[in-house]
N, C-alpha and C positions, 0 to 999 in steps of 0.2 A: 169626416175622418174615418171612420167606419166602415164604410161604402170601399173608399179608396185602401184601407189596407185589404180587407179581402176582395178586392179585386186583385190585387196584386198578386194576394195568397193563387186564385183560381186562377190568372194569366200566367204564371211560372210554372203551377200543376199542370196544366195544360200543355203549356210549351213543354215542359222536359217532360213529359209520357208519350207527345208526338217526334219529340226530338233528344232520343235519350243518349244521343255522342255528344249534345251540350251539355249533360250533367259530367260526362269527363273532363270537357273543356271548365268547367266552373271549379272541379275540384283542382285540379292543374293550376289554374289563375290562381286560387286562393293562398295554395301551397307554395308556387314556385316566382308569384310576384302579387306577390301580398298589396303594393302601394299602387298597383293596379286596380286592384280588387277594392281597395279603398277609398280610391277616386271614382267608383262606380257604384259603392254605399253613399258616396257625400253626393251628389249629381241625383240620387232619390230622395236624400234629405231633402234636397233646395223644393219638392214640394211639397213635404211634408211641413216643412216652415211655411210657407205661400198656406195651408191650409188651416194651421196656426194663425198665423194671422189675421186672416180672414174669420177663425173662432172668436178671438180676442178681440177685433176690431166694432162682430156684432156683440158680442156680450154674453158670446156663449160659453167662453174661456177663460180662464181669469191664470196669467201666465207671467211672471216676470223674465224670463231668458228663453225665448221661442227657441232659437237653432240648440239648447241646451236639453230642453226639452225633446224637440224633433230626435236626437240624437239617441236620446232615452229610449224612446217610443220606440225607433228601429233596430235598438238592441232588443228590446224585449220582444220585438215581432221577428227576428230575424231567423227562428222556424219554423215561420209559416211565411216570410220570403222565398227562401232558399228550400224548400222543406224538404227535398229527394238528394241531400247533404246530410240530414238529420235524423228521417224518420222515413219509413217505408207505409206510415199510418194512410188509409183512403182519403181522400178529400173532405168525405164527407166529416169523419172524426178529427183532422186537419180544423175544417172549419168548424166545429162544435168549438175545437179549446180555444180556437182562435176570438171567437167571439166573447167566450170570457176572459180571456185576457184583455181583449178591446173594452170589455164592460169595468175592469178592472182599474186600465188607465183610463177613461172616461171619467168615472167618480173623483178622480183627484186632479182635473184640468178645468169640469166642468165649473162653472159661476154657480155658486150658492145662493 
């Protein structure tokens, strides 16, 4: 789970630094068709649940509503998705808080 949101985090930083007429295009999408932009948060849910799953199935998770969860998860990561929406912060500081926020939801999904 970890792995895969800051990857996300570093593939999105990456892309909109080399491509920063898609950060207009992302603010536009956001603002002017929002059920767009929603069907393109759920469509990254669906692996964030598959990853869930896959926690819970080994026993590394202990979860009673996976896509409820998933759902969670991507609100509370969703500035360090989108981060060049939110914050002009570097990467590097980007991935510092990102990490404790992943450390954060991790303590309350992990199996005790």
């Amino acid at each position: 789970l970890k792995r895969f949101l800051i990857a996300e985090l570093e593939l999105t930083f990456a892309f909109l630094e080399e491509n920063p007429v898609y950060f207009e295009v992302l603010e536009r999408l956001g603002r002017e068709r929002p059920v767009e932009a929603n069907k393109l948060l759920a469509a990254s849910r669906l692996y964030l649940s598959e990853i869930l799953d896959a926690g819970c199935a080994e026993g590394r998770f202990m979860l009673r509503d996976v896509p409820a969860a998933a759902e969670t998860i991507q609100i509370a990561m969703l500035k360090f998705r989108f981060p060049h929406l939110i914050t002009q912060l570097p990467l590097d500081d980007l991935r510092r808080e990102a990490n404790a926020v992943i450390g954060f939801l991790l303590k309350g999904i992990e199996s005790r």
